[in-house]
N, C-alpha and C positions, 0 to 999 in steps of 0.2 A: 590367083589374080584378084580376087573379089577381097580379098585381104589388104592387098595394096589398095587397090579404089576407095574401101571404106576408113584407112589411115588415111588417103589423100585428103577425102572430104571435110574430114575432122581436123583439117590442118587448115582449111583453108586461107584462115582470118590468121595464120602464125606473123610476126612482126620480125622474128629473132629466131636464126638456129647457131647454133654451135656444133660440128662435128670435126672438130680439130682433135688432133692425137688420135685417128684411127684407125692410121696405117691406109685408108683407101687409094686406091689404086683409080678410081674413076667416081661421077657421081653420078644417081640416080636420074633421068631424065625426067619424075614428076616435081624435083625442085623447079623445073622450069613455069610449074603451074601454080607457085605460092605469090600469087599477085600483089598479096600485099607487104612481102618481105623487105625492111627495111635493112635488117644486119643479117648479113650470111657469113661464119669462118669455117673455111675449109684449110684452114691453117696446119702446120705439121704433122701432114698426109704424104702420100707416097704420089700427088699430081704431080703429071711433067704437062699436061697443057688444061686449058678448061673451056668445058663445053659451050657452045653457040647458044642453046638454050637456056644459058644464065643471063642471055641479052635480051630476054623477055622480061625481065625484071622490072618495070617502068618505076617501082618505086625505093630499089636497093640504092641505097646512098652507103654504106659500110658493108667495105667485102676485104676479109685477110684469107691471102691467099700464099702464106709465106710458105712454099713448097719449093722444089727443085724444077721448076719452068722451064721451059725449052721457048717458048714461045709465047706472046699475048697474043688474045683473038681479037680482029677487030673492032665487037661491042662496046669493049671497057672504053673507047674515046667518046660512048657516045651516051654515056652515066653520069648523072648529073650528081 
């Protein structure tokens, strides 16, 4: 655990992730905590939905989400 916390911390200020093509199945709940994340792709991954926690995002303007979706959640109407 103290491995994830001290990789959170060092992420804090991140702008940009890419984790596209990595087969995941779900994502991590501390992306919820990258407050300053402007681009996230979680593009050609194994998601069929995505997590409520990516509606903490106050400053994500670019999100690919090109997976096999079942569903959008709520938050995405309310991303500027």
């Amino acid at each position: 655990m103290s491995v994830v916390i001290s990789w959170s911390n060092s992420l804090e200020h991140l702008t940009s992730l890419n984790v596209g093509g990595n087969q995941l199945t779900s994502l991590p709940e501390i992306l919820g905590n990258l407050q300053h994340l402007t681009s996230l792709d979680v593009g050609d991954n194994q998601l069929t939905s995505l997590p409520e926690f990516l509606g903490n995002l106050e400053h994500l303007t670019s999100l690919n989400v090109s997976n096999q979706l079942t569903s959008l959640p709520d938050f995405l109407g309310s991303l500027s």
